[in-house]
C-alpha positions as CSV (number, residue, x, y, z in Angstrom):
1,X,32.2,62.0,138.9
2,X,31.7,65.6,141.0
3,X,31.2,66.5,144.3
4,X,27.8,67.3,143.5
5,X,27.5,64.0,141.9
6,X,28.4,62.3,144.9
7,X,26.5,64.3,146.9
8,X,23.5,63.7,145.2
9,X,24.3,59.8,145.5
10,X,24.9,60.0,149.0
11,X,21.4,61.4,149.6
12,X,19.7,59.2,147.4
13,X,20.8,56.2,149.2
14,X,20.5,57.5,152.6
15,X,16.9,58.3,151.2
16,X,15.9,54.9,150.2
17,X,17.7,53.7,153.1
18,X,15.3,55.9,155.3
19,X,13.0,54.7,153.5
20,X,13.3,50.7,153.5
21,X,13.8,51.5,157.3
22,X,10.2,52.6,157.3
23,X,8.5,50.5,155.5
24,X,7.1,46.4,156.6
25,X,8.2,46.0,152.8
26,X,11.1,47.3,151.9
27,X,12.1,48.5,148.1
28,X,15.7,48.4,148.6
29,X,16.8,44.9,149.6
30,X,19.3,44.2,152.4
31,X,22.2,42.9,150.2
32,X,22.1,45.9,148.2
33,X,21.8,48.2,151.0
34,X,24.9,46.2,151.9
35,X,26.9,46.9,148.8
36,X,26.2,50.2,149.1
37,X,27.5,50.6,152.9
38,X,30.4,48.4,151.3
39,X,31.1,51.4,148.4
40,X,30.8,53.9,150.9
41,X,33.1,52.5,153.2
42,X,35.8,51.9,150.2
43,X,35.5,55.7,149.8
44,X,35.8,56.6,153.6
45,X,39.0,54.3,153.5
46,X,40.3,56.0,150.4
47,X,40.3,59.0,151.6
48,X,41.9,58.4,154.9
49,X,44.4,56.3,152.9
50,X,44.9,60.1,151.3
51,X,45.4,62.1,153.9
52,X,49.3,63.1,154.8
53,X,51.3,61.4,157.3
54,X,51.5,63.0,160.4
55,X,55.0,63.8,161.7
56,X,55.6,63.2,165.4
57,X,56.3,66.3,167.3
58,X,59.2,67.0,169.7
């Protein structure tokens, strides 16, 4: 998966996010708006699990 992949993921489910926000009915039910916070977040904490070790300074 690219970038732009992701990308385009990410604003697809902030859209129908937006979206179900809007709406008295919404499309996207709450358990899979869930999962999807859920993926996201396992991507946020992968990525800070990447980043280098900071060394104290003296």
């Amino acid at each position: 998966m690219t970038m732009t992949d992701l990308s385009d993921e990410r604003a697809a489910t902030r859209a129908a996010i937006r979206k179900a926000r809007n709406s008295t009915k919404p499309t996207v039910p709450a358990d899979q708006v869930l999962a999807l916070l859920d993926a996201d977040l396992a991507r946020i904490q992968v990525a800070i699990d990447a980043l280098p070790t900071p060394h104290p300074t003296d």
